[in-house]
C-alpha positions as CSV (number, residue, x, y, z in Angstrom):
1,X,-8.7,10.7,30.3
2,X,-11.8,9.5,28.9
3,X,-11.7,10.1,25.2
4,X,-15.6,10.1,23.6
5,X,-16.4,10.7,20.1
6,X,-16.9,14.4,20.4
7,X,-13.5,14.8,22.1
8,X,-11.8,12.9,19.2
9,X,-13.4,15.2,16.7
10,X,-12.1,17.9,19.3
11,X,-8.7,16.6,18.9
12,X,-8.8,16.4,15.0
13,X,-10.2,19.7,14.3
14,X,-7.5,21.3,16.7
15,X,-5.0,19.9,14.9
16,X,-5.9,20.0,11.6
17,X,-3.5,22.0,9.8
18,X,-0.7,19.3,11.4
19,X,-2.8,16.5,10.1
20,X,-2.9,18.3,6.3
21,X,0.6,19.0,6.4
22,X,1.9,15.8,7.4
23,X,-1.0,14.3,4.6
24,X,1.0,16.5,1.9
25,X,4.5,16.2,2.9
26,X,3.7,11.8,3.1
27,X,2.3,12.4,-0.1
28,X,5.1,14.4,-1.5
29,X,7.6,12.8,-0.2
30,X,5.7,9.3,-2.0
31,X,5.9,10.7,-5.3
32,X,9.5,11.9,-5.6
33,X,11.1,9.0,-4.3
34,X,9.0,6.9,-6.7
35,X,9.8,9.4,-9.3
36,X,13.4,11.0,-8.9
37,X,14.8,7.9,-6.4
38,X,14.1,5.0,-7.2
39,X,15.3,2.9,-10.5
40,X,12.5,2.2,-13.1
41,X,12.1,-1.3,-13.6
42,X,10.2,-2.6,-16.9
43,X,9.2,-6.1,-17.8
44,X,8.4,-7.8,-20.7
45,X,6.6,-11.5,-21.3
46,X,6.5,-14.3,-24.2
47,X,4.0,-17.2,-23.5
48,X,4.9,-20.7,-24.7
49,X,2.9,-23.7,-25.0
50,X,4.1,-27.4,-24.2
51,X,3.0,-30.4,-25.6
52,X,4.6,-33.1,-23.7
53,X,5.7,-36.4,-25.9
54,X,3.7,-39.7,-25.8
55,X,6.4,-41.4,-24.0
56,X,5.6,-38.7,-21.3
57,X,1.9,-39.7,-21.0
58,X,0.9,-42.6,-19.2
59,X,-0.9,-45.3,-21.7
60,X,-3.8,-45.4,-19.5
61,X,-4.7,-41.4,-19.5
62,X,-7.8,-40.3,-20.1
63,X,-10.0,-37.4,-18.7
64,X,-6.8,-36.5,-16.1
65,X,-4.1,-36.2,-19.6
66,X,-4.6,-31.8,-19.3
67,X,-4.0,-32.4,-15.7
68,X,-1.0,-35.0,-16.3
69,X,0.4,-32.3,-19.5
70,X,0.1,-29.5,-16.9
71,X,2.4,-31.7,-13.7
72,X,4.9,-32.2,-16.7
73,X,4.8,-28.4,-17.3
74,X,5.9,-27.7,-14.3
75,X,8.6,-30.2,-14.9
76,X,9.7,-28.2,-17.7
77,X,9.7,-25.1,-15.7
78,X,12.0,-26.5,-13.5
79,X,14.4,-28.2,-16.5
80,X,14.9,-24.0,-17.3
81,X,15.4,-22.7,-14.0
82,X,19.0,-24.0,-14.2
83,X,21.9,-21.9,-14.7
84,X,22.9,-23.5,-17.9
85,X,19.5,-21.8,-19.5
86,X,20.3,-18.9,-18.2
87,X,23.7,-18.6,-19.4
88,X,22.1,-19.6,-22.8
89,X,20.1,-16.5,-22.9
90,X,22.5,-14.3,-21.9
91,X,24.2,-15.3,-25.1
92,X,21.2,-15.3,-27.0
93,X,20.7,-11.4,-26.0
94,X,24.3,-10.8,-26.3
95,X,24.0,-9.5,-22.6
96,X,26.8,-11.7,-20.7
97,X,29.1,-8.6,-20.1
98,X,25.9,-6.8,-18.2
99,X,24.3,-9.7,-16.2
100,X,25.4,-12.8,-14.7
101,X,23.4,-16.2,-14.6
102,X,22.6,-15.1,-11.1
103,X,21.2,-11.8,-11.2
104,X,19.4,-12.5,-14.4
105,X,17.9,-16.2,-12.2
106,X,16.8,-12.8,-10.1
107,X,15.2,-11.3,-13.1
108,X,13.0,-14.4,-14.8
109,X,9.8,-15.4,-13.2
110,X,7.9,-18.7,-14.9
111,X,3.5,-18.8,-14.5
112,X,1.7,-21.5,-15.8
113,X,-1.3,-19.7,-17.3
114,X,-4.7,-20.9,-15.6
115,X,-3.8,-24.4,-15.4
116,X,-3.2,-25.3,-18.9
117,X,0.3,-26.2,-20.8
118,X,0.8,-22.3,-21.2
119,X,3.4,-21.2,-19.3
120,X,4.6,-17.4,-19.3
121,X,8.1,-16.5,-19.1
122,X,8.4,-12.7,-17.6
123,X,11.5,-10.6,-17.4
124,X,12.5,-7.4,-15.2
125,X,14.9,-5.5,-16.2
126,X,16.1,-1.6,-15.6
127,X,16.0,-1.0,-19.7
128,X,13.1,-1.5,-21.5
129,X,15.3,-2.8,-24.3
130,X,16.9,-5.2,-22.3
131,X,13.6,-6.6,-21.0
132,X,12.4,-7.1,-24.7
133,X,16.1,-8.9,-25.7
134,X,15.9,-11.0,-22.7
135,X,12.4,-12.1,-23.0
136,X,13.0,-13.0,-26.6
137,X,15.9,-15.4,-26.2
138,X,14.6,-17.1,-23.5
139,X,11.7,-17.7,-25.2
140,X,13.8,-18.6,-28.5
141,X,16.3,-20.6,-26.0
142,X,13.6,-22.3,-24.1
143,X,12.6,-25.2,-26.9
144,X,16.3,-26.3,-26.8
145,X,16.8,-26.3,-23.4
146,X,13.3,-28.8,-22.8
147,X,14.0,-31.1,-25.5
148,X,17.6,-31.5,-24.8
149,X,16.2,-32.8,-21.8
150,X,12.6,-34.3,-23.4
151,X,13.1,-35.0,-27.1
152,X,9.4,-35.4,-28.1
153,X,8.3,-32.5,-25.9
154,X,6.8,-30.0,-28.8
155,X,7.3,-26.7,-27.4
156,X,5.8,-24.0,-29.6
157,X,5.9,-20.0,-28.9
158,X,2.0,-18.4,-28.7
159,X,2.6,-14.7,-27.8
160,X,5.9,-13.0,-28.2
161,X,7.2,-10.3,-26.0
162,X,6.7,-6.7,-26.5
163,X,9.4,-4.0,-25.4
164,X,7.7,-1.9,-22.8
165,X,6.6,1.6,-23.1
166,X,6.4,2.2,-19.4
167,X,7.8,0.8,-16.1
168,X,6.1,-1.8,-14.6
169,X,7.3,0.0,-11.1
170,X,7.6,1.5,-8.9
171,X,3.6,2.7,-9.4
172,X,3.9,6.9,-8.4
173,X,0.3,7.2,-8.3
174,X,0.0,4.2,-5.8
175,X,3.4,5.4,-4.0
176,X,2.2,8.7,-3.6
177,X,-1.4,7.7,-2.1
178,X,0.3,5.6,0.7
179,X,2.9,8.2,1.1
180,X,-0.2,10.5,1.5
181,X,-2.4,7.6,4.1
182,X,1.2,7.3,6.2
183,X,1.4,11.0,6.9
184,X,-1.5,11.5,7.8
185,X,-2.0,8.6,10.3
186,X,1.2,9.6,11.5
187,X,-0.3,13.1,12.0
188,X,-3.5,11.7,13.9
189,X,-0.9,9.3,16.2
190,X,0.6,12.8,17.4
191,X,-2.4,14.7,18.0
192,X,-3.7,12.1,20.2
193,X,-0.2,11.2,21.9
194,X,0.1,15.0,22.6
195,X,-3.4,14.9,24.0
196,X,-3.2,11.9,26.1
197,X,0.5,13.5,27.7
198,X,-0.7,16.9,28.0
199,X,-1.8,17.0,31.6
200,X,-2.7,21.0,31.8
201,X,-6.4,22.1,32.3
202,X,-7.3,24.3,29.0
203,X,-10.9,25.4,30.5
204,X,-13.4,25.9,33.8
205,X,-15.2,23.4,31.9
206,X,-12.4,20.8,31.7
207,X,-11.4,20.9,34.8
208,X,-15.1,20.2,36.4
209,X,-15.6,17.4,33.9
210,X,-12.0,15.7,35.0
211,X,-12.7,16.6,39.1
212,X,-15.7,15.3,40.1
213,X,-15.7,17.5,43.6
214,X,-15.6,20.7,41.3
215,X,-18.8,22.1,40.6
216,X,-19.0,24.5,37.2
217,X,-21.4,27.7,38.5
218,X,-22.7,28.4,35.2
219,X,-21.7,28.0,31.2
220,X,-23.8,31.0,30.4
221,X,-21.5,34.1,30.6
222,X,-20.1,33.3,27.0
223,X,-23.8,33.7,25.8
224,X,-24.0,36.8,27.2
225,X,-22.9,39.4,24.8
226,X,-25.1,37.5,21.9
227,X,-27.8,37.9,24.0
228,X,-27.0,41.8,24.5
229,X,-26.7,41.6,28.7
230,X,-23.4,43.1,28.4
231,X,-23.2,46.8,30.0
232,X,-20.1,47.1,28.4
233,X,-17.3,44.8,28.1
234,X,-16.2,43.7,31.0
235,X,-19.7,43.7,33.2
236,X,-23.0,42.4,33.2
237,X,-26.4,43.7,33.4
238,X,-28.4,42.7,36.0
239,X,-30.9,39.9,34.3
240,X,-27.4,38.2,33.1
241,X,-26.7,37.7,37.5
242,X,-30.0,36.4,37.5
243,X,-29.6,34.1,35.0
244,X,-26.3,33.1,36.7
245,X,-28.0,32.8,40.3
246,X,-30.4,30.5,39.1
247,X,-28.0,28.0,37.4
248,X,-25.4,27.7,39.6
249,X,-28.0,27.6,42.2
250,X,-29.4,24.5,40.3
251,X,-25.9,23.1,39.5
252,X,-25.1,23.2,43.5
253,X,-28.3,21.6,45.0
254,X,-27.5,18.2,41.8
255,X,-24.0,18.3,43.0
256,X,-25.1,17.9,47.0
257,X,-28.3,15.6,45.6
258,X,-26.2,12.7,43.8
């Protein structure tokens, strides 16, 4: 079946109250899974700022010592992803009975902030309470842990972390626009699968434009009653034959022409 524009837009406009109902049902279905289903999760930050120790930087450094501070950063960064930190801020937070090293290694995520010595710690957490206690030993915990390791590392503490007023995810409003997108597409993928397996001829029309040996007489007898040729409702008047004559007479001699 060839499928043009106008036949797509066919195809939509036919099935339009499927594609809106699908489009609200995605969309519905979106927003109260985000809302009703799934946990809240909130997050809160502190942002720390490492100065490594002079044994650390080479004597030679000169334009490159950010660039060298910032490679030792991320040495730092992996001195606290260890489970002994973590156990360290579980008893910092008084949280060891509700997390284990392991989930809570699940829970910290370390960014060095635009490629200086600032590094932010972030936790995620299903309380917003427990985010904010979290986040605040580790950042309390993290100076201990680097200079057990690097004892003229200065590691000094530039934002604290805030307890969060909302959850960081899921995002409803963002969950409920794809939800929305999905059904409809899904809605689109069924109108045209439908059309493409429906085999039936809906119209004369149709079925002259998918044989080519068919020959359509005339399209004018729909026209007919707007035009007031119409002796009542079920015959014609005579110029409405006429018209008829002529245009199938027309459409026969182009068929026997091509």
């Amino acid at each position: 079946m060839d499928m043009t524009l106008k036949k797509m837009f066919t195809i939509l406009f036919r099935n339009l109250l499927l594609i809106l109902l699908c489009t609200i049902i995605g969309g519905t279905a979106g927003y109260v899974v985000s809302r009703f289903i799934v946990d809240p999760t909130y997050q809160s930050s502190a942002k720390l700022c490492v100065l490594p120790g002079e044994n650390d930087v080479p004597s030679n450094a000169n334009l490159n010592t950010l660039n060298y501070s910032q490679q030792i950063v991320k040495t730092y960064i992996e001195i606290l992803n260890s489970n002994s930190f973590y156990v360290s801020i579980l008893d910092e937070a008084q949280l060891k009975d509700t997390y284990t090293p392991a989930q809570l290694q699940k829970m910290v995520t370390f960014t060095i902030m635009n490629q200086t010595t600032v590094f932010q710690i972030t936790v995620r957490a299903d309380s917003p309470e427990h985010a904010k206690r979290l986040a605040d030993a580790a950042a309390a915990m993290a100076p201990v842990q680097i200079t057990k390791a690097k004892s003229a590392a200065t590691v000094s503490l530039v934002d604290p972390a805030v307890e969060p007023t909302v959850p960081s995810s899921p995002n409803i409003r963002l969950n409920t626009v794809i939800g929305a997108i999905l059904g409809m597409a899904i809605a689109v993928l069924i109108a045209f699968l439908r059309e493409m397996l429906d085999t039936r001829i809906h119209s004369q029309e149709e079925l002259a434009a998918e044989q080519g040996d068919i020959v359509l007489v005339s399209r004018q007898f729909k026209t007919f009653a707007a035009k007031g040729l119409m002796k009542d409702r079920f015959h014609y008047l005579q110029p409405a034959y006429n018209a008829v004559g002529t245009e199938a007479g027309r459409n026969a001699a182009a068929y026997w022409n091509r």
